[in-house]
N, C-alpha and C positions, 0 to 999 in steps of 0.2 A: 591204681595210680591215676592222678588227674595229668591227662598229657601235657591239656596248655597250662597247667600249672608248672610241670618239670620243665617245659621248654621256655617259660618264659625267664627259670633261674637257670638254667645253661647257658641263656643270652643275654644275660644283664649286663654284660662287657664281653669284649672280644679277649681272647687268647693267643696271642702271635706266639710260634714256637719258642719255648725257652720259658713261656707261662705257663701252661698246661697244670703243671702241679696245683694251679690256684683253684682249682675246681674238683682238686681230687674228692672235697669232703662232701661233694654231690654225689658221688657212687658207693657201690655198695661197701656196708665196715669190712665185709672180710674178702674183698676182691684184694689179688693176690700184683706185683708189679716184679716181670723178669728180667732177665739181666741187661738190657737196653731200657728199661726204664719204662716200657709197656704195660699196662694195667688189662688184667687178664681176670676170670673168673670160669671155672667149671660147674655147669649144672648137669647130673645126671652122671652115669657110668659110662666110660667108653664112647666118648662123644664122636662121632663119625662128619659132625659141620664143624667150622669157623666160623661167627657171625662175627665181622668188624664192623667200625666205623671209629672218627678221626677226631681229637681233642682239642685239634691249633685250627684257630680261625685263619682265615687268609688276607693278613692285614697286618705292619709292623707296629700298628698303633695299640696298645693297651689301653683301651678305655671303656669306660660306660656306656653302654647302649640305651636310648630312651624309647620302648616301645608304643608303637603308634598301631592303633586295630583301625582297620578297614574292613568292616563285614566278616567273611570266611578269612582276609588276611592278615598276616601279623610284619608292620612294617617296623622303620623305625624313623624317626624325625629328620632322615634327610645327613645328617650330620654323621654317620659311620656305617657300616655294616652290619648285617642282623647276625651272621654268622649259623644261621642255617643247616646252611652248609659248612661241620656237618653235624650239627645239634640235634635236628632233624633225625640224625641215623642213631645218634645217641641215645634219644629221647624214647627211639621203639625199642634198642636193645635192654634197657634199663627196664621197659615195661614186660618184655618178654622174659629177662630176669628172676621180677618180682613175681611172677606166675609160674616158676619152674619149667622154663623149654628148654628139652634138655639140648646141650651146643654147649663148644667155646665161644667166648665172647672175649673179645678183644678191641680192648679201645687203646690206638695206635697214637703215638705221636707223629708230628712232625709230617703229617700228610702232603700239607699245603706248599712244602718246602724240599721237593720232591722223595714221598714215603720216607721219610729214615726211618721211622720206628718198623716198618711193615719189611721195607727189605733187609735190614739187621735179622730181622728175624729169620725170614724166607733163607737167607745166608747159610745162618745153620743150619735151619729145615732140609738145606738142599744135602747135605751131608749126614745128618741123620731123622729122617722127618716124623709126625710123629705119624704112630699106625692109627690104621682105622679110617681115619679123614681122608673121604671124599668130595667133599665139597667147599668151597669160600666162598660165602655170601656177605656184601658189602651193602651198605643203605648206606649209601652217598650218590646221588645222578638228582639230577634237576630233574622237574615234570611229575607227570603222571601216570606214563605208559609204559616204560621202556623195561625191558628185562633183558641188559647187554651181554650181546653172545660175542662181541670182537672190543677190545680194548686196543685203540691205538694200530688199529686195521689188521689184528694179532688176535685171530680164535682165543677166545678165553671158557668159550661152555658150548657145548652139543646144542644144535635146533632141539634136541629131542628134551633134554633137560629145559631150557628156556618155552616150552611150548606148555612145559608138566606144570611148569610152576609160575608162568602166564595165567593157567587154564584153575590154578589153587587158586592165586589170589582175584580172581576175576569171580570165583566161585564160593568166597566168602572165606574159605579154606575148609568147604563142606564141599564133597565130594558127588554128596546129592541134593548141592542147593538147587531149588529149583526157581525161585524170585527170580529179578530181573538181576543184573550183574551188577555186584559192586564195584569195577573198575573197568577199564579197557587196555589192563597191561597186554603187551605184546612180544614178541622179540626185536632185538633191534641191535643191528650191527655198527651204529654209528658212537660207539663209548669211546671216551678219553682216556682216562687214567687215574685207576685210585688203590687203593691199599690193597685189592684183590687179585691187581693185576701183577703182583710181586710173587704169585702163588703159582700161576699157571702151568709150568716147568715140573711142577711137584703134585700137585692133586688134580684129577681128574675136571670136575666143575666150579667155574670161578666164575661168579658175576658180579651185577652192582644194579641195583634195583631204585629205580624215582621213586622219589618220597616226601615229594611237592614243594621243594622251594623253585624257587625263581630269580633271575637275573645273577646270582654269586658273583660277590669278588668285586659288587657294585654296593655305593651308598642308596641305590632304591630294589637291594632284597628283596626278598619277600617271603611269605611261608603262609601256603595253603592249612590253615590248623584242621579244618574240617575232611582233607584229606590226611593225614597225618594221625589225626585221631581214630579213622575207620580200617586204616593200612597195622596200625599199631594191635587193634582189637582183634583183623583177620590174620594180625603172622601170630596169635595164639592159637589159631585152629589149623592150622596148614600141617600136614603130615610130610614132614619134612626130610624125615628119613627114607621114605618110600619114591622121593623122584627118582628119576632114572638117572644111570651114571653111564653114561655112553662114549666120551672123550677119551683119546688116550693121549695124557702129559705128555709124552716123549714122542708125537709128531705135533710140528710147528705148522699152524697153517694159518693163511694171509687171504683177508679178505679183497676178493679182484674186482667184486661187480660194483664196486662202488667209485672205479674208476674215475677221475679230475669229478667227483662229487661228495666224496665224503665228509667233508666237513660243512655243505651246504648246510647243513640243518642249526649248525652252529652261529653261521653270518646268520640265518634269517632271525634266529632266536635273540641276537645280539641287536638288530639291523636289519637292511633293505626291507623296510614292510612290517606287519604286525607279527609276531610268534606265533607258532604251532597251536600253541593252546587261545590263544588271542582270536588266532580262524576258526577253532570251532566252537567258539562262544559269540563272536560278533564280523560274523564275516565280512568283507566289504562288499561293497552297492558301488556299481557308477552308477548315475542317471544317465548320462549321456556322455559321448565322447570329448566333450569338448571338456568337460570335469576332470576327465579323467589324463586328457593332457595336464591339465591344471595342475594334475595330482603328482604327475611324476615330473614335470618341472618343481614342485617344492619339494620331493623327493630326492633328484639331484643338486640341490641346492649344496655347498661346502661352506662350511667356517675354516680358518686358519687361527691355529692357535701357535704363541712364541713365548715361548721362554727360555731362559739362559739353564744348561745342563752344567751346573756348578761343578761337576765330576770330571767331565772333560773339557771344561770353560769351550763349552762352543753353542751359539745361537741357534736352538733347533725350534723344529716345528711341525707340526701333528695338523692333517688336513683331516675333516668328519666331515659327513653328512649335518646336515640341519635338524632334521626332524630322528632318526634314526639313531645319530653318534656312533654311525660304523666310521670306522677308521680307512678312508682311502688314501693316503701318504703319510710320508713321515721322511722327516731332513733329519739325522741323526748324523754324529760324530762318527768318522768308519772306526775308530777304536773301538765305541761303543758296540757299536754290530757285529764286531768280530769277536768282542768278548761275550758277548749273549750268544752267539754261534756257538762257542766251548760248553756254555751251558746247556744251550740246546742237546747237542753231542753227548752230555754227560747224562742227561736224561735217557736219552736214544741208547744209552749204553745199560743204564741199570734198566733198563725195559728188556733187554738181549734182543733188541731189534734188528733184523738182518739184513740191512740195507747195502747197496750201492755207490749212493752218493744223495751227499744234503747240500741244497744250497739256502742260503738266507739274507734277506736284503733287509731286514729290518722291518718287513709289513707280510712277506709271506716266505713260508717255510715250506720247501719241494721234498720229497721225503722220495728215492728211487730204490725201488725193490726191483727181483731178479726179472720178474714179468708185469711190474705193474707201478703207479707212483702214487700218491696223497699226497693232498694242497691242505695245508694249515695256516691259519692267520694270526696274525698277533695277538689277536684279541682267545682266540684257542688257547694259546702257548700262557697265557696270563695266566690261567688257573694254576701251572705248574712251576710258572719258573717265577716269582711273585715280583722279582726285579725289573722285570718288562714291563710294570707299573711305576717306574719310578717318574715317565713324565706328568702323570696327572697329580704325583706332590708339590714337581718341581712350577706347574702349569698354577697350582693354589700359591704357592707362595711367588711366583711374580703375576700375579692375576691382578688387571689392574694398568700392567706398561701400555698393552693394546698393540705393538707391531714392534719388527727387529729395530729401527731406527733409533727409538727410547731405548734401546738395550747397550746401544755401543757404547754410552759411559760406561757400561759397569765394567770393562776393560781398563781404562783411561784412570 
């Protein structure tokens, strides 16, 4: 299979849920779709994995994607989503597929739109699941490294599992590679939420493994192809039956050490400063300190953005950063907040996350467990709840008035 050739037809236009079918003629003729409407395929006897990944872009636009190459990356002109994420995870299961590894493979809908297709399933599963299956492995996480052992500060796989299969793909998926390493996966307790985490309850090891996009859920994407093509080659050699299965589903456990931090990795990846992978490619230099004031005075620098929120006719407004576009405020309708709070809640629910108490103001989401709590930010919560984008539509189409003042006719 030619990767970036599969991935550049999985991304020729985006897929917001409810399209999904329109790309079915990209997979395989005799992949099978159950009764939720999930497109499933068995390779092999007695599969003991689930390999997923997700079919609806995160975007309610249907449109054409123009892609733009940048060296190792694959952009797109600015004007939509690459959708990546998670074509991306698509594009290695289809390859591992076409080479007989034996797994179920399941391409899920409605990811982006909090899992339907994944928990419809997991639903059943929970009442009669299937035998054998030890493990969910998802290719959806941004980067390069990460091999998630907590989803949503919620154990999803064993250190020991995440170390086995850190240690495969690092190792070409040869046991006795002995070359320099092909990647520097790791474990890593800071995962959000994808299709695997609907499984947890039920089988033993459940992750979701990077597979080098960038930025998601933005119009500057992006997709590492040269990692993607090397990731796709090494999950053919990875003896994948043989990880260790250490976890047991029916105890809940809550990651604590990541105490008022765990979402940091997410603001800097988004915001304040360069990315993860931005630092170990072109770290920053002050010369001197006088620069470097410099630096964090245009670093706190904010824009105000205003647009009229058509849904609840009220005058809001989105305060960023200048150079970064993290989000530090936001003026929102309290209707609005309260009703994205019910969604929040509803997600919080098909997670079976066992909280305390949530509060949410519109920019940050306090999350209290029995001994411990997670900070989430808007810009977090966006991957899931895709409505919490609805300012930067409404910000495009009054882009142009430039402050509230210009806005009060549209009242009058």
């Amino acid at each position: 299979m030619n990767i970036l050739k599969t991935f550049l037809s999985l991304t020729d236009r985006t897929y917001p849920h409810g399209s999904e079918s329109e790309l079915f003629h990209l997979l395989p003729e005799d992949i099978q779709t159950d009764e939720f409407g999930n497109k499933f395929i068995q390779i092999g006897e007695s599969p003991t994995i689930i390999f997923t990944s997700h079919l609806d872009t995160a975007t309610n636009a249907n449109t054409e994607v123009i892609h733009v190459s940048d060296g190792d990356l694959v952009k797109t002109d600015g004007k939509s989503i690459l959708g990546a994420d998670d074509k991306a995870g698509v594009t290695i299961m289809l390859n591992m597929i076409e080479h007989k590894v034996p797994g179920l493979y399941y391409f899920f809908l409605g990811e982006e739109v909090g899992c339907v297709g994944s928990k419809k399933l997991s639903e059943k599963l929970k009442l009669n699941k299937i035998e054998g299956i030890t493990k969910v492995i998802s290719f959806d996480r941004r980067g390069y490294d990460s091999v998630i052992t907590h989803q949503f500060s919620t154990r999803c796989c064993s250190d020991d599992f995440a170390k086995a299969l850190a240690k495969a793909l690092n190792d070409g998926g040869l046991s006795d590679y002995t070359n320099d390493k092909v990647f520097g996966y790791k474990p890593d307790p800071t995962g959000l939420y994808t299709d695997s985490a609907q499984f947890v309850r039920i089988y033993p090891e459940c992750t979701n493994i990077s597979v080098g996009y960038r930025y998601e859920h933005t119009f500057t994407e992006q997709q590492d192809i040269k990692h993607l093509e090397k990731l796709a080659n090494v999950c053919l050699y990875i003896d994948w039956e043989s990880l260790p299965i250490s976890r047991d589903p029916s105890v809940i456990e809550y990651d604590r050490s990541n105490y008022g931090y765990y979402w940091g990795e997410y603001d800097d990846y988004y915001g304040g400063g360069s990315s993860y992978w931005d630092r170990q490619r072109t770290p920053i230099t002050y010369v001197n300190t006088e620069s470097k004031e410099l630096e964090r005075k245009k670093a706190e620098q904010t824009d105000k953005l205003y647009f009229l929120d058509e849904k609840y006719r009220y005058v809001s407004c989105v305060e960023s950063r200048t150079l970064s576009k993290k989000i530090v405020s936001v003026d929102f309708d309290t209707d609005r907040i309260a009703d994205e709070k019910l969604q929040i809640l509803e997600l919080l629910q098909s997670l079976e996350v066992e909280y305390t108490d949530v509060t949410w103001d519109g920019l940050k989401l306090t999350v209290i467990y029995e001994f411990h709590k997670t900070e989430h930010s808007r810009e977090d919560l966006e991957e899931f709840i895709p409505d919490l984008n609805f300012w930067k539509e409404e910000v495009e189409r009054w882009d142009g008035i430039g402050n509230v003042s210009e806005l009060d006719n549209v009242f009058e």
